[in-house]
C-alpha positions in Angstrom: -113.6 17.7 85.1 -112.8 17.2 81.5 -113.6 13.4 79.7 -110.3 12.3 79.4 -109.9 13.2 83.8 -113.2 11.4 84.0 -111.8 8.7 82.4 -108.2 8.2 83.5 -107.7 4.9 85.2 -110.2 3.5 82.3 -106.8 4.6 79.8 -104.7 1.9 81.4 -103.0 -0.3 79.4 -101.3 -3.8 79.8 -97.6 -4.5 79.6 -96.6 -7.2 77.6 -94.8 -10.0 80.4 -91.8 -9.9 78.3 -91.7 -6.1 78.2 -92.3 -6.0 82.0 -89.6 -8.6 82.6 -86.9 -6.6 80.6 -88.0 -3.0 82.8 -87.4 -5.1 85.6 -84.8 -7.2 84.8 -82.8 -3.8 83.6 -84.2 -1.6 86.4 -85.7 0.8 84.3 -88.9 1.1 86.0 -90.1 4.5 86.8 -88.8 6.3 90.0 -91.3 7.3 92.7 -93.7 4.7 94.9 -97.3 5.4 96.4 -100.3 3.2 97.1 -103.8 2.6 98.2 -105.6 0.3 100.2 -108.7 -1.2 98.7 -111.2 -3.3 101.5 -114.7 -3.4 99.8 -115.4 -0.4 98.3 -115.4 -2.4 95.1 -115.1 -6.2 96.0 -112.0 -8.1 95.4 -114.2 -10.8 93.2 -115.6 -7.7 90.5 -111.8 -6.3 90.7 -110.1 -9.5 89.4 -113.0 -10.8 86.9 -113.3 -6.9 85.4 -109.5 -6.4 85.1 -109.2 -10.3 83.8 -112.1 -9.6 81.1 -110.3 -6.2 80.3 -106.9 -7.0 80.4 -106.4 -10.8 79.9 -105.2 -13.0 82.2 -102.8 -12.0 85.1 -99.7 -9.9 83.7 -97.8 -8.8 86.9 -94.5 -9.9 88.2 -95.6 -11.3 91.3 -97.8 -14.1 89.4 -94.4 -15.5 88.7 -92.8 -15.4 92.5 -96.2 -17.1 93.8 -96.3 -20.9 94.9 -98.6 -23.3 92.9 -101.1 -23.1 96.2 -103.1 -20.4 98.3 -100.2 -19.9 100.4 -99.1 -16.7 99.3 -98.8 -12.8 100.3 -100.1 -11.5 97.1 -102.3 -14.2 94.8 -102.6 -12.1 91.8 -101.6 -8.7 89.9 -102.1 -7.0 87.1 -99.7 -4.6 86.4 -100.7 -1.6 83.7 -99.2 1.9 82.3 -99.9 4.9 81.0 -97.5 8.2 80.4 -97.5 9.0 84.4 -95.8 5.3 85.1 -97.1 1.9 86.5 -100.0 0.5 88.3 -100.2 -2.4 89.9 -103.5 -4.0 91.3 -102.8 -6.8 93.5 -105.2 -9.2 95.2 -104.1 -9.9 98.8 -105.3 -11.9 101.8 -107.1 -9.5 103.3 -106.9 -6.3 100.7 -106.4 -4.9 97.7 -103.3 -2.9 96.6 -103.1 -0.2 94.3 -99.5 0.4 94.3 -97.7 3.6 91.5 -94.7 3.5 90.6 -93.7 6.8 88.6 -95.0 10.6 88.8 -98.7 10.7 90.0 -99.8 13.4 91.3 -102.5 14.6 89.0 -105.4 16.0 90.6 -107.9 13.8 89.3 -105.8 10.9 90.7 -107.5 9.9 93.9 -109.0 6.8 95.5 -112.3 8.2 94.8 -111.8 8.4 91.8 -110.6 5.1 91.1 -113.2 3.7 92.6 -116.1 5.6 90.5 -114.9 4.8 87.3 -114.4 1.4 87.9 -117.4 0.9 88.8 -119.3 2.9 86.1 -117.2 1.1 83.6 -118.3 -2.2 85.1 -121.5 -2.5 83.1 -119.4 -2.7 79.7 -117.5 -6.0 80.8 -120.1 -7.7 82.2 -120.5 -10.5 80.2 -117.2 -11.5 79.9 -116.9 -10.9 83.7 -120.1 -13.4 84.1 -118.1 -15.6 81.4 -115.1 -15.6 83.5 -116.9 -16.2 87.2 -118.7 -19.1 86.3 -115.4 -20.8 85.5 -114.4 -20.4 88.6 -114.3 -22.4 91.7 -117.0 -21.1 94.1 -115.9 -22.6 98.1 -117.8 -21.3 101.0 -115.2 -20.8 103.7 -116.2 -21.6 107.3 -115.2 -22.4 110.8 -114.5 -25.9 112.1 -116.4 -26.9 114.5 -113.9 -29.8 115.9 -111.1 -27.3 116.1 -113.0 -24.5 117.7 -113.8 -26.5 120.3 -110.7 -28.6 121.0 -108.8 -25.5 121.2 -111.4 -23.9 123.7 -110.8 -27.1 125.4 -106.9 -27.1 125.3 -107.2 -23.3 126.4 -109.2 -24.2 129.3 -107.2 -26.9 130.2 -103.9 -24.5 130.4 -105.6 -22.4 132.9 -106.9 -25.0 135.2 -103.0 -26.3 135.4 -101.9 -22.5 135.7 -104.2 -22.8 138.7 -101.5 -25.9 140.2 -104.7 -27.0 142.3 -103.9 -29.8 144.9 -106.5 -29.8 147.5 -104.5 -32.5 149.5 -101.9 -30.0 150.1 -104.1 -26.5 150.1 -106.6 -27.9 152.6 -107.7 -25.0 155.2 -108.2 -27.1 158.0 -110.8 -25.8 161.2 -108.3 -23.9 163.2 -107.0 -25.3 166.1 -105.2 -22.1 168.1 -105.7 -18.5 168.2 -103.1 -17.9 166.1 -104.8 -20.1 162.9 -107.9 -18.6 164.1 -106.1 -14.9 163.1 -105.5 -15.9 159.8 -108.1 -18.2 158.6 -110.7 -16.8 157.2 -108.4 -14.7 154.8 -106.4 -17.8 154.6 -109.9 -19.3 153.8 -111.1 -16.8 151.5 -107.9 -17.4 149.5 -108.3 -20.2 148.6 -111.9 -20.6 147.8 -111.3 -17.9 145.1 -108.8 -20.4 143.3 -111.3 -23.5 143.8 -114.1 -21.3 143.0 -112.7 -20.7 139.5 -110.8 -23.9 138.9 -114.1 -26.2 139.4 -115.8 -23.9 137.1 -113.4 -24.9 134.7 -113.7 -28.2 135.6 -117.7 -27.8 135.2 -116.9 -26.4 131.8 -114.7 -28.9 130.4 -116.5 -32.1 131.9 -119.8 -30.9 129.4 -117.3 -30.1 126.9 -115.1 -32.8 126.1 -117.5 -35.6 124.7 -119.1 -32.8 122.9 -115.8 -32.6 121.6 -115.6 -36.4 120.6 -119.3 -36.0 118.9 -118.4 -33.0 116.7 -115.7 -35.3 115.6 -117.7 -38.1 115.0 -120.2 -35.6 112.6 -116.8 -34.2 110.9 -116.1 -38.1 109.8 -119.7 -37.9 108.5 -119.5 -34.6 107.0 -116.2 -35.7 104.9 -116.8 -38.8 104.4 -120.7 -39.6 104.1 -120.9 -41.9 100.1 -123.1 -39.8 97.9 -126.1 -41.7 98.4 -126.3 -40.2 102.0 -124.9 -36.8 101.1 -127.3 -36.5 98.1 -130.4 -37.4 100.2 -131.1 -34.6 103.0 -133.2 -36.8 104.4 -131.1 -39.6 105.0 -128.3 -37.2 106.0 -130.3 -35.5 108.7 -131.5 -38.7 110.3 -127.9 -39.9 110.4 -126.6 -36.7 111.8 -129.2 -36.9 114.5 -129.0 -40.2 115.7 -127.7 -41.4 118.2 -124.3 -40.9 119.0 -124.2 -45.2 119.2 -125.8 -45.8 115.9 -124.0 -43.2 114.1 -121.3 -45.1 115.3 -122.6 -48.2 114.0 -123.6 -46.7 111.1 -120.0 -45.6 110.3 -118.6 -48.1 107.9 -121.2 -48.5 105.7 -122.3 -44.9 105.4 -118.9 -43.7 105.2 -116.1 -43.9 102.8 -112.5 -45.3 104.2 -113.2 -46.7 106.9 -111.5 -50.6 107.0 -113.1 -51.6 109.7 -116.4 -51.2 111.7 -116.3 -49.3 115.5 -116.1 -51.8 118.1 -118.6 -51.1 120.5 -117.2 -53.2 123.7 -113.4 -51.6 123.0 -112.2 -49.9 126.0 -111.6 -46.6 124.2 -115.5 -47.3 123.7 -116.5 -47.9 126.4 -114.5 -45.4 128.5 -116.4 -42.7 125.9 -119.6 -44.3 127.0 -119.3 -44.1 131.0 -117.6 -40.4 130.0 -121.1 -39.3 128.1 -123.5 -40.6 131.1 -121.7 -39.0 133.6 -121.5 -35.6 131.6 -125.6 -36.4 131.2 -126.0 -35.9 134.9 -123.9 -32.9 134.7 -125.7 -30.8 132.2 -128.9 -32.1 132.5 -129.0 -31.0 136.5 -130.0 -34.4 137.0 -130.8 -35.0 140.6 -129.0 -38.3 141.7 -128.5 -38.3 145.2 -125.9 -40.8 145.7 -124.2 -39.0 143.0 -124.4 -36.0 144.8 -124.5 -36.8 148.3 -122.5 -34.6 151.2 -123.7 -36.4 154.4 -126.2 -38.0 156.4 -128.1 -35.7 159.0 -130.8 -37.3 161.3 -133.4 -34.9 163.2 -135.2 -35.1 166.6 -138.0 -32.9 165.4 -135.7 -29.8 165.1 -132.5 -31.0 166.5 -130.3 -31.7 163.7 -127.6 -34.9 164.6 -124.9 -35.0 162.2 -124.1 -38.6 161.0 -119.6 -37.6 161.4 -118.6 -34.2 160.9 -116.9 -32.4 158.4 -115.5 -29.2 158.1 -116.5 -26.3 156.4 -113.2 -26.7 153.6 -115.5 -30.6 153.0 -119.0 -28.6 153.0 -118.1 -26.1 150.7 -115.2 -26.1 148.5 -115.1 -30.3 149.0 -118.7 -30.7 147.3 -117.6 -28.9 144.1 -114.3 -30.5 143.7 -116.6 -34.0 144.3 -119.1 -33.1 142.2 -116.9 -31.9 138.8 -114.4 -34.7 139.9 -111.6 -32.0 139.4 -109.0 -34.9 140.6 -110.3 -37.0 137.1 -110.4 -34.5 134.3 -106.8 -35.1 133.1 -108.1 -38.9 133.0 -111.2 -37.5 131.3 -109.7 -35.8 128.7 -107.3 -38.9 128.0 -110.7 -40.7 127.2 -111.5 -38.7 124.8 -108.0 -38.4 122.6 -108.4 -42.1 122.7 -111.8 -42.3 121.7 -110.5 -40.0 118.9 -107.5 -42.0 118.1 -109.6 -45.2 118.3 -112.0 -43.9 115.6 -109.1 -42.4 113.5 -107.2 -45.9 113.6 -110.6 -47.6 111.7 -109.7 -45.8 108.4 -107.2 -46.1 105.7 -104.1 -44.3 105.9 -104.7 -41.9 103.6 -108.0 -41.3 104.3 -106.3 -40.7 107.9 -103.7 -38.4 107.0 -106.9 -36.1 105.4 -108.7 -36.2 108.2 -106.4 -35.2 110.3 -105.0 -32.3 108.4 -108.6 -31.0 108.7 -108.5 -31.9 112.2 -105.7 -29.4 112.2 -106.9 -26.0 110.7 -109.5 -23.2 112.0 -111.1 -22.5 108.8 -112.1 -24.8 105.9 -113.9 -24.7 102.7 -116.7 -26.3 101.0 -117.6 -26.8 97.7 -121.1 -27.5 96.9 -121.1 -28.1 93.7 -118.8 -30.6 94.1 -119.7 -31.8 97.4 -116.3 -32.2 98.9 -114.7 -30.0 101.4 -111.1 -29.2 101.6 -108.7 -26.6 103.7 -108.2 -23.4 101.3 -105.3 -21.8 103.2 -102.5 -22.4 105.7 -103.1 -22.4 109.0 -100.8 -19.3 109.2 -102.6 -15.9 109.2 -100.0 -14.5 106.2 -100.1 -10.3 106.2 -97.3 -8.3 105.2 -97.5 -4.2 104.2 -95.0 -2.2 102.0 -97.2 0.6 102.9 -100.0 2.1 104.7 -101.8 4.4 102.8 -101.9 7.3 105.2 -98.2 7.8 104.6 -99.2 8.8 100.6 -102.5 10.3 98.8 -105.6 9.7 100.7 -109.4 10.7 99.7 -112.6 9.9 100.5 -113.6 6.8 98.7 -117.7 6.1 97.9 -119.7 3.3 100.0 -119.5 -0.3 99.5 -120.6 -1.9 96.2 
């Protein structure tokens, strides 16, 4: 291959935004549309600061069409010429896009290709790549923790009612004629599948919901906590893993916005309180008897005398609905939104409204240069496709950067 096919998407160049507006303003942009996709084989961060440090700042027509936010389908483009037509690079949620408009189909035109000599031509822009980076905003993006888990909760919770368990009303009672007898232990069985799996969804959510109101208590400190406590790691960790009573405490004057201090005797409060010792006992396998108790049985040596009887629906399937209090999780889970609610109504209102729009997303973003965190994108997974790239040119591309 010759220098100049060595070289050909290094002979690019940028059209003026006027001249770009008038082609497409007068629809007199080249006939003919093909694309590739480009994931990581060079990544998206060394495509825009190269093509910025080569070409200037963003020339395409879709920088115009974006919204002042990172709520868009494409958030930058470049577009370029040469004698074949246009080429656009843009910067997508999830991609990049190499999209042709005009009459490509040299040879030496292939992914590969593309890929190799942007990358070889790297080197020669790298300080004005460097010079462009650093002025950028770095933001580690990560998953939050408080909406993970309330919407593990709130998916749990829609199951368990799918289950419409009422163990008033689906009681299998001992039968009493041959004709219950018949049917009762698939009658039995039947039922003790549904139980089965609805108080294990109880079990689940009675250790997860005030682990739900703690990770909300350590998102107030991770967005709020004043410098002095954020800036000190040490300080931070021992108020991160205090006690869940002193970090309430703790609050108002290691926090910013809050208006008033937590109110420890408040029923929201205290209903959290009795919530958290109760959920101790659970998943701790603490052995309380009285909390656990199914009957007294007195013995004459080996001669068991049963105290009253039960059944075998009481023994069984009447123990697990006790023990995970399956008739109080509803209540349960109102303790907690009003714990949360409670907590929330102890800052300012705008400091509110932040926190609960973080509340609100899956992912978030921290800067650490700045210390602050902030929500990067809508909560709406955006993806849209004008093409997939097996319908045009295709090639083997070379491995990751």
């Amino acid at each position: 291959m010759d220098e100049e096919h060595q070289n050909y998407f290094l002979k690019l160049e940028v059209i003026p935004p006027k001249l770009l507006a008038k082609i497409l303003i007068e629809k007199r942009q080249p006939k003919g549309f093909s694309g590739w996709i480009l994931k990581n084989e060079i990544r998206p961060i060394s495509i825009y600061c190269y093509l910025y440090a080569k070409y200037g700042p963003p020339n395409g027509f879709m920088n115009f069409l974006r919204n002042d936010s990172s709520d868009n389908l494409v958030h930058w483009e470049w577009t370029l010429m040469n004698d074949d037509g246009m080429v656009m690079f843009q910067g997508h949620n999830y991609r990049t896009e190499v999209q042709f408009l005009g009459n490509f189909n040299r040879s030496e035109i292939t992914k590969a290709n593309l890929v190799s000599q942007i990358k070889a031509d790297l080197g020669a822009y790298g300080k004005r790549m460097t010079a462009i980076r650093t002025q950028l905003e770095k933001w580690t993006e990560f998953v939050n923790p408080y909406h993970s888990i309330e919407s593990t909760i709130e998916i749990q919770f829609n199951k368990l009612r799918e289950l419409n368990l009422s163990p008033a009303v689906d009681r299998v009672h001992t039968p009493t004629s041959a004709d219950e007898l018949k049917t009762y232990q698939e009658r039995f069985s039947k039922m003790a599948e549904r139980y089965t799996f609805g108080t294990g969804l109880a079990f689940g959510l009675r250790c997860m919901l005030p682990v739900q109101a703690e990770t909300f208590i350590n998102l107030l400190i991770f967005a709020l906590a004043k410098s002095e406590i954020r800036e000190d790691d040490i300080k931070y960790r021992d108020f991160v893993s205090d006690t869940i009573s002193n970090r309430l405490q703790l609050l108002h004057i290691n926090c910013m916005g809050f208006e008033r201090p937590v109110d420890h005797s408040h029923v929201s409060c205290r209903n959290f309180y009795q919530l958290m010792n109760d959920r101790n006992d659970l998943l701790h396998g603490n052995f309380n008897v009285n909390k656990l108790k199914i009957g007294d049985v007195y013995f004459n040596g080996n001669v068991p005398v049963k105290y009253e009887y039960g059944d075998l629906w009481q023994d069984t399937l009447g123990v697990r609905i006790e023990s995970v209090k399956l008739d109080h999780i509803e209540a349960s889970y109102s303790i907690v939104r009003e714990f949360i609610s409670y907590l929330l109504s102890l800052l300012s209102q705008k400091v509110k409204d932040q926190i609960e729009l973080i509340m609100s997303v899956r992912d978030l973003g921290y800067s650490e240069k700045m210390s602050r965190m902030g929500v990067l994108f809508s909560s709406r997974a955006i993806e849209g496709f004008m093409f997939f790239e097996s319908e045009f040119m295709t090639s083997e591309s070379p491995s990751g950067e």
